[in-house]
gemmi code that builds the backbone of each chain (N, CA, C; Angstrom):
import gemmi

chains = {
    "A": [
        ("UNK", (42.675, -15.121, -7.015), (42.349, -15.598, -5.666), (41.558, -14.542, -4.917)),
        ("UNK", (40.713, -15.321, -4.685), (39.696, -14.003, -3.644), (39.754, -14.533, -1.920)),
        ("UNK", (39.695, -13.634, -0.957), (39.564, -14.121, 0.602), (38.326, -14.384, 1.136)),
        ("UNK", (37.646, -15.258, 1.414), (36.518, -15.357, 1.595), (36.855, -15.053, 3.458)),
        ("UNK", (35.991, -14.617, 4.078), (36.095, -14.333, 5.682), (34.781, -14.489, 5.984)),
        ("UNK", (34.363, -15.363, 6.878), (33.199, -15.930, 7.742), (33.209, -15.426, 9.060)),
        ("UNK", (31.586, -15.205, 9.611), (31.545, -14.690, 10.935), (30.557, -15.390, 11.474)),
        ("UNK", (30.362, -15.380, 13.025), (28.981, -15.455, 13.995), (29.180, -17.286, 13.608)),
        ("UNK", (27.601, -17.349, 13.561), (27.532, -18.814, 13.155), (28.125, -19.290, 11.824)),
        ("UNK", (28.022, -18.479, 10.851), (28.604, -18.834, 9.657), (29.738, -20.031, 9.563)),
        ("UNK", (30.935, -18.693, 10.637), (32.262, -18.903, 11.089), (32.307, -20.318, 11.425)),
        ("UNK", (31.257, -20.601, 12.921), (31.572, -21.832, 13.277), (31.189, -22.843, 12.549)),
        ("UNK", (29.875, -22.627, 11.740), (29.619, -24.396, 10.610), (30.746, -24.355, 9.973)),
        ("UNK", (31.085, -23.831, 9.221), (31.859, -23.806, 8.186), (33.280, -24.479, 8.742)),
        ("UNK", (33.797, -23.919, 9.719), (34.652, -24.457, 10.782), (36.396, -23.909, 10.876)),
        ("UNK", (36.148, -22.932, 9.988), (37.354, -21.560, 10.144), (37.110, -20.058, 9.688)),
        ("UNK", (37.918, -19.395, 10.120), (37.605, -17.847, 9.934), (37.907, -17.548, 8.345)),
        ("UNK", (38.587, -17.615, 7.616), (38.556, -17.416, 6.070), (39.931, -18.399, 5.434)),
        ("UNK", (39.895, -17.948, 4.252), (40.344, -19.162, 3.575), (40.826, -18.392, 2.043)),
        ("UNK", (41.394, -18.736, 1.393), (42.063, -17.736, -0.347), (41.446, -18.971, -1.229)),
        ("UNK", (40.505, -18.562, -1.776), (39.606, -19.459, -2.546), (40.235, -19.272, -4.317)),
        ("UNK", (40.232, -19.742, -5.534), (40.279, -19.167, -6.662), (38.445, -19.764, -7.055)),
        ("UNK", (38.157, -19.192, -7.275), (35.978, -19.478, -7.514), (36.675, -19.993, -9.297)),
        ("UNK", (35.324, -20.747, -9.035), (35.212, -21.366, -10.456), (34.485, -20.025, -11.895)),
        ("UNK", (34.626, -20.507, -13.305), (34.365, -19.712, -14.018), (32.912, -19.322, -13.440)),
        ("UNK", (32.172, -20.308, -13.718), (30.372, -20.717, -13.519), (29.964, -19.344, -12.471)),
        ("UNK", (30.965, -19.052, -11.481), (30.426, -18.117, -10.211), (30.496, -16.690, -10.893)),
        ("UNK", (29.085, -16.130, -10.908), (29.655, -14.752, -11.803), (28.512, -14.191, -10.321)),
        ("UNK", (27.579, -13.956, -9.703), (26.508, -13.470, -8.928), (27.036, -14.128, -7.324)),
        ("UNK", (26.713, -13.345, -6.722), (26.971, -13.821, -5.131), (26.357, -14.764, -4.698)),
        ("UNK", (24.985, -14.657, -6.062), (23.651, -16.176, -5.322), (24.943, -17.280, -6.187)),
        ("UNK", (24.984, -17.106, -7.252), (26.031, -18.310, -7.797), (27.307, -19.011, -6.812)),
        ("UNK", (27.438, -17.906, -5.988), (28.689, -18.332, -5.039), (28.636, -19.003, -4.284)),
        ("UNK", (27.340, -18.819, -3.590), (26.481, -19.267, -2.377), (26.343, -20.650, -2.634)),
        ("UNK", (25.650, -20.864, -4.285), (25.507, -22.408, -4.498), (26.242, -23.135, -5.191)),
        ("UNK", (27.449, -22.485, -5.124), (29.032, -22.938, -5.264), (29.799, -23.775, -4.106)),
        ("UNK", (29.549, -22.792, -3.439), (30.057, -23.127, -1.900), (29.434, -24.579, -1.209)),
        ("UNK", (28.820, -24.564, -1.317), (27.570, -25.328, -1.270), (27.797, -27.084, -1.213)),
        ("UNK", (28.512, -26.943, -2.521), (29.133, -28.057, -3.011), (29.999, -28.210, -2.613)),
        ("UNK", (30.726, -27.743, -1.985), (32.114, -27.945, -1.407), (32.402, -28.928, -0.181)),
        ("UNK", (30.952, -29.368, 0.753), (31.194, -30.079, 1.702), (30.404, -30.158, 2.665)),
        ("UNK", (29.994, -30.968, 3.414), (28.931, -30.714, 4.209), (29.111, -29.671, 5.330)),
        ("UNK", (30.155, -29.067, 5.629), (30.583, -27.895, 6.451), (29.753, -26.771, 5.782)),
        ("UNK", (30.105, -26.577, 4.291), (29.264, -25.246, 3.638), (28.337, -25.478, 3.854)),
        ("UNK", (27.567, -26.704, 3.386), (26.450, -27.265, 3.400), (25.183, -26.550, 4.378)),
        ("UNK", (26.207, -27.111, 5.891), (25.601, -27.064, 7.178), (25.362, -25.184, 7.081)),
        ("UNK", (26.464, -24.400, 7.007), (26.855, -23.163, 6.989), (25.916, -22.178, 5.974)),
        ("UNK", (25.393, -23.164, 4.958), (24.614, -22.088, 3.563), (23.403, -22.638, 3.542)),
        ("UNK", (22.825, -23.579, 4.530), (21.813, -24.336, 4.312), (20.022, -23.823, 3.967)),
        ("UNK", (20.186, -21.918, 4.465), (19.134, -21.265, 4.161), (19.956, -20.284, 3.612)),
        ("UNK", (20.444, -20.408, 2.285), (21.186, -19.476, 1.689), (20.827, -18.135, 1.006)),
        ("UNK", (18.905, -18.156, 1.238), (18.604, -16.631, 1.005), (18.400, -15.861, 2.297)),
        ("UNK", (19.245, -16.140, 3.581), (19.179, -15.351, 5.045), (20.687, -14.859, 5.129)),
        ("UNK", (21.792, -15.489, 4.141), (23.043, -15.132, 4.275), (23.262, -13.429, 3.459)),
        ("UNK", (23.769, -12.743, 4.649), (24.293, -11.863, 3.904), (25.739, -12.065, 3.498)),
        ("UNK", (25.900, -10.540, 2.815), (27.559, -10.773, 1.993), (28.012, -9.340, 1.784)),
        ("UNK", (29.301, -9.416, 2.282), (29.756, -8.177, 1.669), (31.350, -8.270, 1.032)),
        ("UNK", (30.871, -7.495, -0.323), (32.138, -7.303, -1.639), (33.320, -6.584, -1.104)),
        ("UNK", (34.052, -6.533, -0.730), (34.919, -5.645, -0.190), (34.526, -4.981, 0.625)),
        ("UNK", (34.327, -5.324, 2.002), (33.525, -4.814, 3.207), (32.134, -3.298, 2.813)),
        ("UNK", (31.182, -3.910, 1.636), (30.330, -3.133, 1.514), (29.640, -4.451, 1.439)),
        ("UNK", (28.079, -3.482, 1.783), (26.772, -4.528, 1.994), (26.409, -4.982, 0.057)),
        ("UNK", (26.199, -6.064, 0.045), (25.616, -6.848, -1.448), (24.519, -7.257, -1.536)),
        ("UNK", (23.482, -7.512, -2.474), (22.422, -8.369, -2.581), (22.980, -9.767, -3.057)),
        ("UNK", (22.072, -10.380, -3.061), (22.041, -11.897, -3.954), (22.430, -11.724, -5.614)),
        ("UNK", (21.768, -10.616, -6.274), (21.663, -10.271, -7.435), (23.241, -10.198, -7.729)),
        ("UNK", (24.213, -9.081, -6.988), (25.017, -8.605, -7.552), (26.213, -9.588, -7.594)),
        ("UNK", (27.246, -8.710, -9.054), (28.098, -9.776, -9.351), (29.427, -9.756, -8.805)),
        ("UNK", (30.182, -10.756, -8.271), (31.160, -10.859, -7.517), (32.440, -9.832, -8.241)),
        ("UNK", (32.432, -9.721, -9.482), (33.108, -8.914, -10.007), (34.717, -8.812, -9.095)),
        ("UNK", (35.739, -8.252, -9.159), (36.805, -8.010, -8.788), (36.634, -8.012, -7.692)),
        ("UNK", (35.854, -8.452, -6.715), (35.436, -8.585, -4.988), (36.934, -8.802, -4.820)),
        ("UNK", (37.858, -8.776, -3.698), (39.484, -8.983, -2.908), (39.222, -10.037, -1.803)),
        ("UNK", (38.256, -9.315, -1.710), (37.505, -9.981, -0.054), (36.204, -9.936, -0.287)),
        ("UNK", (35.610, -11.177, 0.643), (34.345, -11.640, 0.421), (33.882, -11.666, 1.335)),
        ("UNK", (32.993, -11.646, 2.459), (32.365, -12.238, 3.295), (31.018, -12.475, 3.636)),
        ("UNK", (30.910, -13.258, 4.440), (29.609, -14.095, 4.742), (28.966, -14.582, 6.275)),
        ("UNK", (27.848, -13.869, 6.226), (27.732, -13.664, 7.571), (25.874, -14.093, 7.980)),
        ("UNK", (25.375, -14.170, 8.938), (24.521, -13.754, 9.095), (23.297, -13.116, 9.445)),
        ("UNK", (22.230, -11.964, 9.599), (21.672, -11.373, 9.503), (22.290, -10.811, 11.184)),
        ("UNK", (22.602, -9.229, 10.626), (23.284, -8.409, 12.185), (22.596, -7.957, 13.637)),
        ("UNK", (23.948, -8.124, 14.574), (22.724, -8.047, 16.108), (23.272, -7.485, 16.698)),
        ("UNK", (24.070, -6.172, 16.225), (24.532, -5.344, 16.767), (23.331, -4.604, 17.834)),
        ("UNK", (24.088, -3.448, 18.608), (23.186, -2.263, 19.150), (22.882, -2.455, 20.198)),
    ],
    "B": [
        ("UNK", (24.087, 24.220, 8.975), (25.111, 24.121, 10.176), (26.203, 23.223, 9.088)),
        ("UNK", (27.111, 23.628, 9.598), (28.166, 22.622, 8.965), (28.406, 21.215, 9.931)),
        ("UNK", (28.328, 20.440, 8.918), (28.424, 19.133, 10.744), (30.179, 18.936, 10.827)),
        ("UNK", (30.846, 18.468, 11.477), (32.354, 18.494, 12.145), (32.102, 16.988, 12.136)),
        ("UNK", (33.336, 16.527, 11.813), (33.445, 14.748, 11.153), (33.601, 13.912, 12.350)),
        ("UNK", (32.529, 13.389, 12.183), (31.430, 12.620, 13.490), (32.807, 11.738, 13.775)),
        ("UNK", (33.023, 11.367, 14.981), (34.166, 10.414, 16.129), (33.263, 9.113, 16.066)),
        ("UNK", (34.086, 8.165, 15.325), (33.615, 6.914, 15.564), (34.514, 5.823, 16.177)),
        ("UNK", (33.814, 4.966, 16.977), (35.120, 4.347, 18.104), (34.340, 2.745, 17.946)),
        ("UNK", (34.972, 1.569, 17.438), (34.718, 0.305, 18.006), (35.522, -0.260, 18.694)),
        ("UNK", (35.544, -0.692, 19.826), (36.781, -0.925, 20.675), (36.202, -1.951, 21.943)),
        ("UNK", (37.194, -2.580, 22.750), (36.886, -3.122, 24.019), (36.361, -2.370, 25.403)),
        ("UNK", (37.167, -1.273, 25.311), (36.773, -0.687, 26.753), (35.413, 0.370, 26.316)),
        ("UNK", (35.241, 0.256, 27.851), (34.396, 1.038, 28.488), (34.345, 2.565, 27.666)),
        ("UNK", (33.604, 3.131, 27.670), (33.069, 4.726, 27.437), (32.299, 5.333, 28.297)),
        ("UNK", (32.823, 6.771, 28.640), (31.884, 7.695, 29.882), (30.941, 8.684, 28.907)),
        ("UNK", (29.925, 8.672, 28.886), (28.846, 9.115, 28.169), (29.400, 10.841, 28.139)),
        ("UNK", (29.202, 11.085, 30.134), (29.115, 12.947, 29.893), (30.762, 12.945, 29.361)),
        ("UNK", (31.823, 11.915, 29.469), (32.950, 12.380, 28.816), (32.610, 12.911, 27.030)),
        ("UNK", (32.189, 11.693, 26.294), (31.895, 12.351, 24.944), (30.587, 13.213, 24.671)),
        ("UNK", (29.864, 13.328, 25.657), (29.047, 15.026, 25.195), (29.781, 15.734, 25.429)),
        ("UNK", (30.719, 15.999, 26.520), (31.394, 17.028, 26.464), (32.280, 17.413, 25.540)),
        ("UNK", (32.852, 16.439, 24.587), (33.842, 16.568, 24.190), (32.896, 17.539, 22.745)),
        ("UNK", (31.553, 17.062, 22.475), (30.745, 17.775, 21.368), (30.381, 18.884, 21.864)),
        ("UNK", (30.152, 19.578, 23.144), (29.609, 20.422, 23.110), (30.598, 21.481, 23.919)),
        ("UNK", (31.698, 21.272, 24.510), (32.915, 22.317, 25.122), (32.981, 23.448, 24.477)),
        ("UNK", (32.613, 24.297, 25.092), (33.446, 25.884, 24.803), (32.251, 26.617, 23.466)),
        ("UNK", (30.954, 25.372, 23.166), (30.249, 25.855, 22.486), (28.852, 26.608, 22.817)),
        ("UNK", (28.388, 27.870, 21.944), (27.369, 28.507, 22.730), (25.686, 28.244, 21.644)),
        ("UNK", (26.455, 27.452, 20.476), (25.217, 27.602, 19.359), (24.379, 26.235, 19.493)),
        ("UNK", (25.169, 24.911, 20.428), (24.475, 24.259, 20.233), (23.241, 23.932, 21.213)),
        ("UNK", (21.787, 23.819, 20.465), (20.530, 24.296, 21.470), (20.328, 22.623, 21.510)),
        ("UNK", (20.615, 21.700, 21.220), (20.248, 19.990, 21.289), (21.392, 19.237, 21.711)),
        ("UNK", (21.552, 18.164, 22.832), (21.904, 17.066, 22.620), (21.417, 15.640, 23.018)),
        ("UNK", (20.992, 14.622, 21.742), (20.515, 13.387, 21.862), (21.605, 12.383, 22.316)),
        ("UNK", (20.827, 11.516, 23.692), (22.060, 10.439, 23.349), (21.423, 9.384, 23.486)),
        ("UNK", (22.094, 8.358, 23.094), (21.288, 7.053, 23.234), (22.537, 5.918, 23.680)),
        ("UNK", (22.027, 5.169, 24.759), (23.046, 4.188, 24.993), (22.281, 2.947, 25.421)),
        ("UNK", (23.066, 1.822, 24.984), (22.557, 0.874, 24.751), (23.364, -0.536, 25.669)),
        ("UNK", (22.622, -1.014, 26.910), (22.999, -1.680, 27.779), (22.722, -3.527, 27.775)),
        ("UNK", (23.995, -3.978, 28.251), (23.339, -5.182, 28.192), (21.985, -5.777, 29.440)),
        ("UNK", (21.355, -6.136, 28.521), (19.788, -7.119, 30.281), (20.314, -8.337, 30.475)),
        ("UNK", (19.829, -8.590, 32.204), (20.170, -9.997, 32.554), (19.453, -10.995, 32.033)),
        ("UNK", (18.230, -10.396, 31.279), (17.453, -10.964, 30.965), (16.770, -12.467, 32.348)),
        ("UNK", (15.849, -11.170, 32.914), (15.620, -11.924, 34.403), (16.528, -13.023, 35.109)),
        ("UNK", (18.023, -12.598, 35.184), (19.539, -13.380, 35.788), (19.841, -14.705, 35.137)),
        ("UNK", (18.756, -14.591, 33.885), (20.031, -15.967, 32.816), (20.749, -15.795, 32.401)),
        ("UNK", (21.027, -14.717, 32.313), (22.375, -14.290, 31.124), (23.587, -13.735, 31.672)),
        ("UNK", (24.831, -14.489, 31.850), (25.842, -14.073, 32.399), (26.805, -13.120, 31.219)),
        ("UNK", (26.531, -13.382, 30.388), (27.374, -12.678, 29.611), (26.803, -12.211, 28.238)),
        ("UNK", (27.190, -11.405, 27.135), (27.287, -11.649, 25.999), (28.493, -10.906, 25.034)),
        ("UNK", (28.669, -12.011, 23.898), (29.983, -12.110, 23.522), (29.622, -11.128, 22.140)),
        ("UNK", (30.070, -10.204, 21.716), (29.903, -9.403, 20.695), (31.556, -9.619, 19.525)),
        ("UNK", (31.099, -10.025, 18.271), (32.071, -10.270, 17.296), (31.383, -9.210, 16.197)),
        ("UNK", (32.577, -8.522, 15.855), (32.643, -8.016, 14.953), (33.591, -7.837, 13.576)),
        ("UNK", (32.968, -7.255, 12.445), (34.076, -7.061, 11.173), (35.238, -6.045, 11.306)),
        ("UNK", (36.056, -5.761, 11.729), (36.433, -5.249, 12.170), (36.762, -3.576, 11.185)),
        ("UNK", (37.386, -4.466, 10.065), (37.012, -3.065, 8.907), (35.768, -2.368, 8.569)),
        ("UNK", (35.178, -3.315, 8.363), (33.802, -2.960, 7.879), (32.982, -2.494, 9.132)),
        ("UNK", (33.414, -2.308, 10.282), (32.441, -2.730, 11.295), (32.359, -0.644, 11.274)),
        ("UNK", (33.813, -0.002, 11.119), (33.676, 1.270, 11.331), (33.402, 1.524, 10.009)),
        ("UNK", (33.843, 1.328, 8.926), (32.999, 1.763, 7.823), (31.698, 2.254, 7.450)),
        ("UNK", (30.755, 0.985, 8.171), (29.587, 1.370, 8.452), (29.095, 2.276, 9.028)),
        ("UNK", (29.802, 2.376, 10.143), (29.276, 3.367, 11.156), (29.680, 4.613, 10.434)),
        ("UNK", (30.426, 4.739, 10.094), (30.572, 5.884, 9.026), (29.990, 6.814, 8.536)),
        ("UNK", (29.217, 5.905, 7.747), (28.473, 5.454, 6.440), (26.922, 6.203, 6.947)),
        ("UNK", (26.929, 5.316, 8.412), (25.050, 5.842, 8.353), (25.673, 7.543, 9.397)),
        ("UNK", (26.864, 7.563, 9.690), (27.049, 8.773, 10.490), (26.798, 10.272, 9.394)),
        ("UNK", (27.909, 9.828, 8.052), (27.439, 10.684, 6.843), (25.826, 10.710, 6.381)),
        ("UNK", (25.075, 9.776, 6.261), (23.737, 9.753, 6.178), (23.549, 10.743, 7.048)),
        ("UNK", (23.554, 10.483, 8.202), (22.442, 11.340, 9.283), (22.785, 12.490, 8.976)),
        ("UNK", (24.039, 13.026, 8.791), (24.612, 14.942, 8.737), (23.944, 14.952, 7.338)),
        ("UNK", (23.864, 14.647, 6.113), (23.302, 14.846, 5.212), (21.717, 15.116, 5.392)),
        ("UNK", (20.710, 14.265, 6.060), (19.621, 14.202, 6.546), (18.885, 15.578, 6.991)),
        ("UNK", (19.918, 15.337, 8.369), (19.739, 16.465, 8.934), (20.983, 17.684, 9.487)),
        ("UNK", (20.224, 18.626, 9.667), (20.698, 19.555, 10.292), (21.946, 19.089, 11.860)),
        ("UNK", (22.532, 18.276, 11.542), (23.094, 18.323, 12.865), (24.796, 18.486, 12.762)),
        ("UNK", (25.164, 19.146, 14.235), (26.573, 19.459, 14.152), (27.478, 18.813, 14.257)),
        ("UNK", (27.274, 17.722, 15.148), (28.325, 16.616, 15.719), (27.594, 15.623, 16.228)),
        ("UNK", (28.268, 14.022, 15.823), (27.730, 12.843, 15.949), (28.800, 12.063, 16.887)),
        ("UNK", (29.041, 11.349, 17.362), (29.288, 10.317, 17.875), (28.589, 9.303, 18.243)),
        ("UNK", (29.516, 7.656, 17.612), (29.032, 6.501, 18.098), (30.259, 5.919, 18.005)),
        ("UNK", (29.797, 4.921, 19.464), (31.055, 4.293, 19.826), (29.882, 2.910, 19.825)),
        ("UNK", (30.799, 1.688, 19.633), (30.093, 0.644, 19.947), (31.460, -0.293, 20.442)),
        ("UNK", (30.853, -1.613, 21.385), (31.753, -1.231, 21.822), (31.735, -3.266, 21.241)),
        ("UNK", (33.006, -4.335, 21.517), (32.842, -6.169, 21.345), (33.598, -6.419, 22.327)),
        ("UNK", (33.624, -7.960, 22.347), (34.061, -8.374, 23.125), (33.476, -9.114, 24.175)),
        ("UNK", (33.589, -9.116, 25.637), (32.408, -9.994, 26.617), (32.267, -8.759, 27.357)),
        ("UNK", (30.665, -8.550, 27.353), (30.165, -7.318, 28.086), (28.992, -8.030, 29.017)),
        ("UNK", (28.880, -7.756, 30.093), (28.231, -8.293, 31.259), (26.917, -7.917, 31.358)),
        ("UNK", (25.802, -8.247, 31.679), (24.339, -7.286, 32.149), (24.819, -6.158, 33.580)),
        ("UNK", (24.236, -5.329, 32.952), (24.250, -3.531, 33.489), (25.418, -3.016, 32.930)),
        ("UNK", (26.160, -3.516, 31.924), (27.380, -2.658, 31.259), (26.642, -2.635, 30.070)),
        ("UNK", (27.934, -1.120, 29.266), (27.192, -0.435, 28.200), (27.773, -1.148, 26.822)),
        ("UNK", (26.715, -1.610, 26.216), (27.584, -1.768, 24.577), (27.557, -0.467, 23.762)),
        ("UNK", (26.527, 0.458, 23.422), (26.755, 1.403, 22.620), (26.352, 2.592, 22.757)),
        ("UNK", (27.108, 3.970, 22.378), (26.260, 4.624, 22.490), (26.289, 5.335, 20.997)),
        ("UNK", (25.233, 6.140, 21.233), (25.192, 7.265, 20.092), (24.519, 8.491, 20.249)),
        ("UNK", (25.314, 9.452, 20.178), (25.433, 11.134, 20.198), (25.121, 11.786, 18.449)),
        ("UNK", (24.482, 12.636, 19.048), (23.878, 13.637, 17.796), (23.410, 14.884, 18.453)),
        ("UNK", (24.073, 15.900, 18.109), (23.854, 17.060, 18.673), (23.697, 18.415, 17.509)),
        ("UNK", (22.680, 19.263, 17.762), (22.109, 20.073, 16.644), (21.720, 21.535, 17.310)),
        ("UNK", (21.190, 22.528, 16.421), (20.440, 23.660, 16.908), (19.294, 23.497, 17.672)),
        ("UNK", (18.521, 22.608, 17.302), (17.218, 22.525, 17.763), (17.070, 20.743, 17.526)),
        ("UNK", (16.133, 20.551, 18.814), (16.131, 18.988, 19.304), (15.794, 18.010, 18.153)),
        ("UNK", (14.429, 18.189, 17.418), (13.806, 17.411, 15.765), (15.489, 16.523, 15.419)),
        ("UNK", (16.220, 18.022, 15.133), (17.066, 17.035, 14.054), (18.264, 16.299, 15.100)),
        ("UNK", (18.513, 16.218, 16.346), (19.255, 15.398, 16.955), (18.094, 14.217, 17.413)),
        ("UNK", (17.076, 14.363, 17.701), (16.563, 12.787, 18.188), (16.267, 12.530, 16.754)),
        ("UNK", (15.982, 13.222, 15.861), (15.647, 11.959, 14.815), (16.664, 11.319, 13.938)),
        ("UNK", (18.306, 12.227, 14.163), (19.260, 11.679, 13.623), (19.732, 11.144, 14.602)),
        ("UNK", (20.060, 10.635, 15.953), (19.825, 9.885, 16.782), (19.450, 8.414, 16.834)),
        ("UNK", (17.824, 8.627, 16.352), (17.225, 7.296, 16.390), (17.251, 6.679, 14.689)),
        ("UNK", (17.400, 7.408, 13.776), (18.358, 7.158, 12.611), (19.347, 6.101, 12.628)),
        ("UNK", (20.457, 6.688, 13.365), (21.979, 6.018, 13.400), (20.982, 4.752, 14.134)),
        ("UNK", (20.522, 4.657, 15.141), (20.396, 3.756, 16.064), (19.659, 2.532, 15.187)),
        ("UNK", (18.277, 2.999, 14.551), (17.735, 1.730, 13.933), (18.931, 1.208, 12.545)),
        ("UNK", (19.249, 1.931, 12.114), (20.220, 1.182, 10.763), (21.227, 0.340, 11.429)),
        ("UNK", (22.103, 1.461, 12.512), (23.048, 0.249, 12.735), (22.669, -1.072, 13.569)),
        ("UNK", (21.423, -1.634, 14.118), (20.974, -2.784, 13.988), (21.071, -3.523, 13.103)),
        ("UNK", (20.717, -3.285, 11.566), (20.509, -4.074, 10.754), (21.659, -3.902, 9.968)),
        ("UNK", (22.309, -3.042, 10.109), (23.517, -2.675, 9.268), (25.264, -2.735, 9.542)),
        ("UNK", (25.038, -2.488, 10.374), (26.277, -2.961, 11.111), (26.614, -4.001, 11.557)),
        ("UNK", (27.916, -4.390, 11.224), (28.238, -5.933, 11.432), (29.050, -5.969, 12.351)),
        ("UNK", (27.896, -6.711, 13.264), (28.045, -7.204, 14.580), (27.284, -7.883, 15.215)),
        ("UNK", (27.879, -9.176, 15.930), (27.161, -10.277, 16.222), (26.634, -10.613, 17.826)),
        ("UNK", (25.924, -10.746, 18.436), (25.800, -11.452, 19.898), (25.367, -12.699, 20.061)),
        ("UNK", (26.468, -13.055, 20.648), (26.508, -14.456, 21.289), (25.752, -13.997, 22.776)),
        ("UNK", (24.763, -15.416, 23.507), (24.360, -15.349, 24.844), (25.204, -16.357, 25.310)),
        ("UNK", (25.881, -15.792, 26.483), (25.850, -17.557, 27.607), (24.842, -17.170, 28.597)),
        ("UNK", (24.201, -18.307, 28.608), (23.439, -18.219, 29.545), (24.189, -18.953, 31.159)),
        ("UNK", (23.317, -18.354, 32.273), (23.805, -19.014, 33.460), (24.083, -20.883, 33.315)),
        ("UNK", (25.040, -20.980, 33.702), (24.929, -22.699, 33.377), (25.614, -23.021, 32.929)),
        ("UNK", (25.342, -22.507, 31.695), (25.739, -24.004, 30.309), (26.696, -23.216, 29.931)),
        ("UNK", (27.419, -24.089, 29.375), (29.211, -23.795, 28.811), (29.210, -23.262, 27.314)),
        ("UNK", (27.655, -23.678, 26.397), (27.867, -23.150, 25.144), (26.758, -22.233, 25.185)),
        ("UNK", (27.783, -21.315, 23.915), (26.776, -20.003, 24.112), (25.787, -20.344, 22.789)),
        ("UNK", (24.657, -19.022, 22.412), (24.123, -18.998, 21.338), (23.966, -18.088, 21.067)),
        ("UNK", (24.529, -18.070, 19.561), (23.936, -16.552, 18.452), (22.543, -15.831, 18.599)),
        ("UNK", (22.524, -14.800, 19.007), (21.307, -13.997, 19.497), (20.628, -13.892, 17.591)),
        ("UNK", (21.083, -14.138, 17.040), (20.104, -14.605, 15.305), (19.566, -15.569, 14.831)),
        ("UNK", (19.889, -16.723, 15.431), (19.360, -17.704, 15.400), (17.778, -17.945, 15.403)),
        ("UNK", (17.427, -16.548, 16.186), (15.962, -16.855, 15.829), (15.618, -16.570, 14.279)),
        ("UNK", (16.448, -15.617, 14.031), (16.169, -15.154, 12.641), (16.031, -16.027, 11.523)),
        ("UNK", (17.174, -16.805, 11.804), (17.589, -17.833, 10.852), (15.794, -18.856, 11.098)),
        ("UNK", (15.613, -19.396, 11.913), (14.442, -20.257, 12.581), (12.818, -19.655, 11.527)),
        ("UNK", (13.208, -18.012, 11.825), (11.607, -17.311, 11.259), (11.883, -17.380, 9.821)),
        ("UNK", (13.250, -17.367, 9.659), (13.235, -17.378, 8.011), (13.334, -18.763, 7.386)),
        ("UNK", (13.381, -19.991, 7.872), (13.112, -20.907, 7.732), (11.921, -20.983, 7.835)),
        ("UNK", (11.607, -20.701, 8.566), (9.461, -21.094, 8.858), (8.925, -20.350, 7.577)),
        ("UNK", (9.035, -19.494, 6.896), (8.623, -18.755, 5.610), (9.020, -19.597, 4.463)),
        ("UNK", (9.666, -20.205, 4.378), (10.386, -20.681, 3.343), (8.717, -21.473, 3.503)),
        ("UNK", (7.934, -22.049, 3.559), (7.136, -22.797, 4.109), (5.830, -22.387, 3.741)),
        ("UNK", (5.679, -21.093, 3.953), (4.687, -20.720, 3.838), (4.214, -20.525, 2.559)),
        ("UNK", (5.156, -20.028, 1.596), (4.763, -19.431, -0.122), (4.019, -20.639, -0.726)),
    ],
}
model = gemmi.Model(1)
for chain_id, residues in chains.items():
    chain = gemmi.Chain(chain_id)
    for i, (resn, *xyz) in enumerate(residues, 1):
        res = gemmi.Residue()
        res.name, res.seqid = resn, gemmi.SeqId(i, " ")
        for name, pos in zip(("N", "CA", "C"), xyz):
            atom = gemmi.Atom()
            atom.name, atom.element = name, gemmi.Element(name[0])
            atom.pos, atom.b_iso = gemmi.Position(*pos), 0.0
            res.add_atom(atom)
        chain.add_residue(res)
    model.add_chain(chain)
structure = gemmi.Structure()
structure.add_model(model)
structure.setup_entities()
């Protein structure tokens, strides 16, 4: 089981703050996750709908698309920061 | 210089600027620089009553960390501080600041404006606007999301 945790707009399409997911075999890459999620409902849908602007981070470190979800605990998904 | 392990603060309240220079530079005679940078909310010509700042909360100081070790590695500097601050912060109140203090000025404004441009893009943290009026707010990224849609378009 991994924790997936959503923020900003993410948070609200999607329509809760995180959730204990078990990901399917198929999800090995964060882009794989993305178009995992995807399928899950028109909430992800709405939430992943330009899914190369979503960032992600593996255990609160920054990820690309490329990299693989590997033993991630925590997941999250956010998008692009407006801090400062 | 040896740098002294930069004070990082994300929190609700308020911060007094000459409180944390002082706290970097008290009782010291070597240091010849201090940069600060603070970062305020605009009314953005009196539409904007508020904005709502969400953050990661683990990750949110991690980061800051992260580019705080960057900058002492970078450069020459002795002591850093950044505080940033979430929550609902008003126009003419402060969301962030950031301190970098050194021998000589080069390596505090440019580790300074260092910390400052990364943690834009790097630090996770969000602004919501309300504007005067209306009851729902909007994600200050949304444009982002909009320009990066319009590209998708272009290739």
């Amino acid at each position: 089981m991994v924790k997936l945790i959503y923020f900003s707009w993410v948070r609200e399409r999607v329509g809760f703050n995180e959730e204990e997911i078990e990901l399917p075999d198929g999800v090995a890459t964060v882009r794989d996750l993305l178009g995992w999620l995807r399928t899950r409902g028109q909430n992800y849908q709405h939430a992943l709908e330009f899914p190369e602007i979503i960032r992600v981070a593996l255990d609160q470190e920054h990820a690309n698309h490329e990299d693989t979800v590997g033993t991630a605990k925590e997941i999250a998904l956010f998008p692009p920061m407006t801090g400062g | 210089m040896e740098s002294r392990i930069p004070t990082i603060k994300v929190q609700t309240a308020d911060f007094n600027v000459a409180a944390e220079i002082e706290k970097l530079t008290h009782g010291r005679t070597d240091i010849g620089a201090v940069v600060n940078f603070v970062g305020l909310c605009r009314s953005e010509d009196d539409t904007l009553e508020a904005l709502e700042l969400e953050h990661y909360p683990g990750m949110a100081v991690k980061q800051l960390e992260a580019l705080a070790r960057e900058a002492t590695d970078r450069w020459p500097l002795d002591g850093v501080t950044i505080i940033h601050r979430h929550g609902r912060i008003e126009p003419g109140q402060q969301i962030v600041l950031v301190v970098a203090t050194s021998m000589h000025r080069d390596a505090a404004f440019e580790g300074a404006r260092f910390m400052m441009d990364y943690l834009k893009t790097d630090a996770p943290f969000w602004k919501k606007e309300h504007k005067v009026g209306q009851t729902d707010g909007s994600w200050v990224d949304a444009h982002d999301a909009d320009l990066m849609a319009r590209q998708r378009w272009a290739s």
